[in-house]
Every structure is written in C-alpha cells, then in structure tokens.
N, C-alpha and C positions, 0 to 999 in steps of 0.2 A: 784525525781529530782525537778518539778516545786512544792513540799510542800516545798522543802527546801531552793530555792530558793525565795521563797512569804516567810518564814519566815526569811531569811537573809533581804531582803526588808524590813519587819516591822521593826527587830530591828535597825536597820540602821536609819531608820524616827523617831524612838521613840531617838535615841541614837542624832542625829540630833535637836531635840525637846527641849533637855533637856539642848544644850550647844547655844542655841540663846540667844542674848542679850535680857535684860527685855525691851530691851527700845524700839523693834519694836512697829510698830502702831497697832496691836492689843491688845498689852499688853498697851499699854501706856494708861493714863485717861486722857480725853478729855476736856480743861476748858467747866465748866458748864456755859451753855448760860442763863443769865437775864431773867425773866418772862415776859417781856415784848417784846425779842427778838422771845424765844420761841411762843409767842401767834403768832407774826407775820409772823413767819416761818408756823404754824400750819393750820392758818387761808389762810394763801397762797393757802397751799396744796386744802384745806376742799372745797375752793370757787373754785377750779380747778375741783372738782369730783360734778355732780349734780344729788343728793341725794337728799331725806324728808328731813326733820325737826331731825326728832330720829338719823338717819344713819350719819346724820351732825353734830351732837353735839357727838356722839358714835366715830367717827372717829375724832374728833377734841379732845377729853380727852382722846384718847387712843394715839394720841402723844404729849398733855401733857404731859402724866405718861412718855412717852420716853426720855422724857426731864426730868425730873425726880421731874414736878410740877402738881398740880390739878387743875383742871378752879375752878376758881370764882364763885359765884352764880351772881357777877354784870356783868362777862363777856359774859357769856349763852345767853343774849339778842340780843347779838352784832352780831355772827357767820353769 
C-alpha cells in the first residue's frame, strides 16, 4: 500500500514537471550582468568575508566564473 502510494506520488511530480511552463524562474536565463557590475557585486561580497590574500582572490574568481567572467590580471591588485 505505501510502495504504491510513494510511486503514484512520483509519477504525479514527474507528470507535473513535464507540463510547467518554460518560462518559470528557474528555467528562465537571467540578463547577463556587465563586468564591471559583476566585479562590484563580487568585490562587495569578498571585502565582507575577512580572509588571506589567496582565500580573497580564491573567493573573488570563483564568483566571477558565476557570473560567467574571469578577473583580470589588472584587477587582482585592487581586491
């Protein structure tokens, strides 16, 4: 009785899954923010957490890439 019921539930979720619009906010792609918006945003973060030198610049181009940019070699100085 509860296997058959946990399997009416899946398919149910799965069957529900399949008929959402594309256009919720997971699905949807998000405008890509400017490199210079992104530094800002990053650099916010970076200066908020007090970290070394390595763990600052580690954390600072690991949300670059989430933004979907690489730092600079002229920006590394600035962090």
């Amino acid at each position: 009785m509860l296997k058959t019921r946990l399997l009416a539930a899946v398919i149910a979720l799965s069957t529900a899954v399949l008929f959402m619009p594309a256009t919720t906010t997971w699905a949807a792609k998000a405008k890509k923010m400017s490199y210079d918006e992104a530094w800002a945003e990053c650099k916010k973060d970076v200066t908020l957490l007090t970290f070394d030198n390595a763990a600052r610049y580690t954390r600072g181009a690991a949300c670059m890439k989430q933004h979907g940019y690489r730092l600079k070699k002229s920006s590394m100085s600035s962090m």
